[in-house]
N, C-alpha and C positions, 0 to 999 in steps of 0.2 A: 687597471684590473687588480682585484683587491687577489691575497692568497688564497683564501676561501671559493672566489670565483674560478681561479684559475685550478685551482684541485678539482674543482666538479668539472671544469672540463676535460681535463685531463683522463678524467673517467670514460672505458669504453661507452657507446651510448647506451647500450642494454642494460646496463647499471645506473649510469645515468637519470634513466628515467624512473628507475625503481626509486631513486633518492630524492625526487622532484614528486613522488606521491605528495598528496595531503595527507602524511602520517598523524596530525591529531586527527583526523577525521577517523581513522582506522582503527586508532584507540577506540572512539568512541563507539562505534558499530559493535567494536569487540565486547568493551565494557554492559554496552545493551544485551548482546547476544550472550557473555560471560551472566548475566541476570535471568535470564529465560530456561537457560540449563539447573540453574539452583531452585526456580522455578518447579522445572518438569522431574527435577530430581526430587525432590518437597511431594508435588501431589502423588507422586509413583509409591510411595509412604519409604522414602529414604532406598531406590532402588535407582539405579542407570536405565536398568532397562522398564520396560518399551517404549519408553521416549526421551529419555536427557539423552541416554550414546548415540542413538541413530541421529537426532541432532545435532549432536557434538561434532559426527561425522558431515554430514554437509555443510555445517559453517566452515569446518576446514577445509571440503572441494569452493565453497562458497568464492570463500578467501582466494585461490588459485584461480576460479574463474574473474574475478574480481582484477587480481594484479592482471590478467594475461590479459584481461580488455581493454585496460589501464596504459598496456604497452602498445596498443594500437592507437596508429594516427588519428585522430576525430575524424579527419575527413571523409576516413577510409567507411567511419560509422554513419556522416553524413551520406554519402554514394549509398551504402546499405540499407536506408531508412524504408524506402518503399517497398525492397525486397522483404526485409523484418516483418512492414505491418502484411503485406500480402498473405507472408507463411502462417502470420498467427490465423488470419480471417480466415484463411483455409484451414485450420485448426481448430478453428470454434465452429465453422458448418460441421469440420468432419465429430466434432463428437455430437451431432445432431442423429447422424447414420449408424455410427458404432464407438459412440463414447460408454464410459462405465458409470453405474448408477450410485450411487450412495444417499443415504439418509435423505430419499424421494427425490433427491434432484442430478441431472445426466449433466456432470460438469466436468468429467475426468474422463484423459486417455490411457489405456494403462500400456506402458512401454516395457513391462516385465520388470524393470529396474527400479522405475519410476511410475507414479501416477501424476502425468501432466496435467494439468488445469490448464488448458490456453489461454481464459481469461486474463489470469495472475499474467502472462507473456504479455497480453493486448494493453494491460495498464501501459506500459514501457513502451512497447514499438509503436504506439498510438502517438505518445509523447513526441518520440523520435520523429516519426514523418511528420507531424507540425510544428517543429521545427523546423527541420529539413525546406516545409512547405514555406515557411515566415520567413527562410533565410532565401529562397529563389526571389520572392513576389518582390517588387520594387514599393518603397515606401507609399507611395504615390498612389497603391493599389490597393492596400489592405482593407478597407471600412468602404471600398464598394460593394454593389449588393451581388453580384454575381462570385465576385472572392469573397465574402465572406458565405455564402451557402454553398460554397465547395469544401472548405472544412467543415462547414456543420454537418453535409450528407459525411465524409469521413467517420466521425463521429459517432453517428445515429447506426451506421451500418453493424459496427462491431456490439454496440449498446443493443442493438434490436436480437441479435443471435444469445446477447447473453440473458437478458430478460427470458428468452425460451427455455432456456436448462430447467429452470428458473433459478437466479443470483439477482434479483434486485439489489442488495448490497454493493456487488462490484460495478452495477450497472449503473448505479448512482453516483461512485467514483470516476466510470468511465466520463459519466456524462459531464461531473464535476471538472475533475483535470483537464478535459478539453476544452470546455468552455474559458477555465481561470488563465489556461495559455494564448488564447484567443483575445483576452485581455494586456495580459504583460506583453503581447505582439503588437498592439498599438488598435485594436478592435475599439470603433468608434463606442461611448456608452449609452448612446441612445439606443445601439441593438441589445443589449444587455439589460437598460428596463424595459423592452419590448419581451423580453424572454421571460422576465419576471412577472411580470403581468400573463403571460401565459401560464408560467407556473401555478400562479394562482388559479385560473380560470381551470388548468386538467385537475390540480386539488379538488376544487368542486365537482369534477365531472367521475374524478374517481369513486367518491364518497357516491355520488349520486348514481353509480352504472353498479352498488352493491344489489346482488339478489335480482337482476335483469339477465338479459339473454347475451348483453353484450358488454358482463361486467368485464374492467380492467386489470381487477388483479387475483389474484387466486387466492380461495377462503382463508389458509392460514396465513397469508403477510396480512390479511383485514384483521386477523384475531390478534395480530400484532400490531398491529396499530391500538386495536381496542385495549389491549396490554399498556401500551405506552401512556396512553390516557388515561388510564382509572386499571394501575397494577393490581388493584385490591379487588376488584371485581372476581376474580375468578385465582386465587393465589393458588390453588392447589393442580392447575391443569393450565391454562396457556399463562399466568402470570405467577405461575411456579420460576420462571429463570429468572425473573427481575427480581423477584420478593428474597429469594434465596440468595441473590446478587448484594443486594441492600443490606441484608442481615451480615454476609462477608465481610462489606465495607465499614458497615459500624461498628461492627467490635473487635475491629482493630485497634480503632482509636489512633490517638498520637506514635507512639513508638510498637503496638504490633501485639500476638502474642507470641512470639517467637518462631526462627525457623522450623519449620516440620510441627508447629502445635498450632496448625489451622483447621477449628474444629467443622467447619464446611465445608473443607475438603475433602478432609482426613476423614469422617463419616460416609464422604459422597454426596450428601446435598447439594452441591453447587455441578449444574450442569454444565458439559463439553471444559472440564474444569483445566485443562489441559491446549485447548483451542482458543475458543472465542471467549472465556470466560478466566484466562487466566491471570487475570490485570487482579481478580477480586481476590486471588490467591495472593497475590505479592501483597495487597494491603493489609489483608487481612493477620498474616503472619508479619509484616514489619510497619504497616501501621499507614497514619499521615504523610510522615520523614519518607518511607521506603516508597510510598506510591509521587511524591512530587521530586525524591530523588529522581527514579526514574522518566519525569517528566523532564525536570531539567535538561537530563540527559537527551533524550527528543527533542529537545527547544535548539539545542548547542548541534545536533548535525546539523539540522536545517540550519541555522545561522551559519555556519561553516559553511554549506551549501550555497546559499546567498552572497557571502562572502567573495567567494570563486567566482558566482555569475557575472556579481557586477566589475570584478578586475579582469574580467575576461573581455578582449575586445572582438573576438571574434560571433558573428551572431547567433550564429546554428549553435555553437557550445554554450555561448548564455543561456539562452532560448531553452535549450536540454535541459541546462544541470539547473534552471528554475521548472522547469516541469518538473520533474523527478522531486526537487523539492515537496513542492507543492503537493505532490503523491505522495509521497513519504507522509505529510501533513494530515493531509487527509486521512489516509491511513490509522494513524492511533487517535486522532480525534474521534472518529468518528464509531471506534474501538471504545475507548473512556466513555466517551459520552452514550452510547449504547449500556456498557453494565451500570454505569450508575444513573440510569432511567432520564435519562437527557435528547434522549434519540429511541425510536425503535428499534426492536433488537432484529435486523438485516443477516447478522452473519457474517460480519469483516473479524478478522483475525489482527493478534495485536504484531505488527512487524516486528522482526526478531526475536521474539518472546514466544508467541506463540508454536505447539507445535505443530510442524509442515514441510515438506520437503519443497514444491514448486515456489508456495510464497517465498519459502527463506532461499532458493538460490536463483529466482527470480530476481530478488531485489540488491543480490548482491550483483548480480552482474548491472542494474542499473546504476550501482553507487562506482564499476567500473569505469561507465562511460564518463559517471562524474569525473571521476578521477586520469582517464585521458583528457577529456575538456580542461583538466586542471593541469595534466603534465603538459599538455602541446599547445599550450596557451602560447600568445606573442608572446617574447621575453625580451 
């Protein structure tokens, strides 16, 4: 036993395990989340309030919820997996009955402290019970048909209540991370281009149920589609947020025009400048450099991420800390791709950047269980 090994033992274990973090990992989070405050400090036009401090403040409950999960046994989070996803589904019916409405859509509970999005909770404990579920089933079982349409109804259940709020954005994620975990669990891929072939075939059937008695999706996600396809059709009314997104991003150019001199914002032109749309802010005030800075930054968790999974030999904690991955992924993907006209615009918010109270302490207490999976790993 080397000196090094035998100091860390020598440590009570409560400490111990605080020093067994993945502390790059927690730089990095920080360093993300330290970007989203200068951010919401920038569009606020150089003020804390109403959005960098209140932020400031949850990343640092964030952080404490974070380490405190980080000190719990996996196991203890694997036993807990089905009770998590229960609470959220019961979560997402109840704000069907007496959730809070905002900007047309009933996605929020309001707890007086807090306004919870149970969605943002069902990203995560969805994850968790298929794992949970990949770590029970015997090899042997996974790519039959009867286990594998017991995670899909899983799946479709929580996705069908969120599509009702309506959030097609999250619902797409749900439906994304469960499927990509369904894969890294060992899901034959012939069920996978059976699903793709369907996807194709509801596309057509979406497009084709517009302006019928039994269309599929509600008028404005079709006007956002029709946005994504031909932004220049109507730039002043539904393809106002891409057009004003677009103009952001290009004249920033390579290095920016400086903090606090983003004239898109700083005017107000750039919609939800603050939420879903504040990726066009950071470009636009630090340019090329500041927008794949930050990218990087998002490529290096999830590698760190990845890292832990695969030195992990226990199953449920791979299994986890690659979902969670993969969410995370999704996540600013599909954020980026959204403002710079890659994607329709859904409504996902950019992780830790954006401002939010459930996204941002939602996702920290997910990068917790990363980070138990990473302290109570075999060693």
């Amino acid at each position: 036993m080397s000196y090094l090994e035998y100091t860390v033992k020598s440590v009570p274990t409560g400490l111990r395990k605080v020093l067994y973090l993945n502390w790059p990992l927690v730089l990095l989070i920080t360093a993300v989340a330290g970007s989203g405050f200068l951010m919401l400090y920038s569009v606020a036009g150089g003020a804390y309030d109403p959005w960098a401090a209140p932020q400031m403040k949850r990343f640092g409950l964030g952080l404490a919820l974070m380490i405190t999960v980080a000190l719990v046994p996996i196991w203890i989070w694997r036993n807990l997996a089905g009770v998590a996803f229960g609470i959220s589904v019961l979560l997402l019916i109840g704000v069907e009955f007496f959730g809070a409405v905002g900007m047309g859509a009933q996605r929020w509970i309001d707890l007086g402290v807090i306004r919870l999005q149970p969605s943002e909770l069902t990203k995560i404990t969805l994850v968790m019970f298929l794992a949970a579920y990949y770590d029970w089933l015997p090899a042997k079982k996974i790519s039959r048909p009867f286990w594998v349409l017991l995670p899909v109804v899983i799946i479709l259940i929580p996705t069908a209540l969120v599509v009702q709020q309506p959030d097609l954005g999250t619902a797409i994620l749900l439906l994304s991370a469960g499927g990509g975990l369904m894969f890294l669990a060992g899901v034959h891929w012939a069920y996978f281009a059976s699903v793709f072939a369907g996807v194709i075939g509801l596309v057509a059937a979406v497009f084709k149920s517009r302006g019928t008695e039994w269309q599929l999706l509600e008028n404005y996600q079709f006007r956002r589609i029709d946005t994504f396809l031909d932004p220049a059709s109507d730039p002043l009314n539904t393809g106002y947020h891409i057009a004003q997104s677009k103009i952001a991003l290009g004249s920033g150019g390579w290095t920016g025009r400086g903090f606090m001199q983003g004239t898109q914002s700083r005017l107000n032109f750039l919609p939800e400048k603050h939420t879903d749309f504040i990726f066009t802010t950071l470009a636009e005030e630090f340019g090329f450099v500041g927008g794949i800075s930050l990218l990087v930054l998002y490529a290096l968790i999830v590698v760190f991420c990845l890292v832990s999974a695969v030195m992990n030999k226990d199953r449920f904690a791979s299994l986890l800390t690659l979902g969670i991955a993969l969410n995370f992924f999704l996540f600013f993907a599909v954020n980026m791709s959204m403002v710079m006209g890659l994607a329709p615009v859904v409504g996902v918010p950019l992780p830790l950047v954006s401002y939010g109270g459930s996204a941002m302490l939602v996702l920290m207490i997910a990068f917790g269980l990363v980070q138990s999976a990473h302290v109570h790993r075999p060693r």
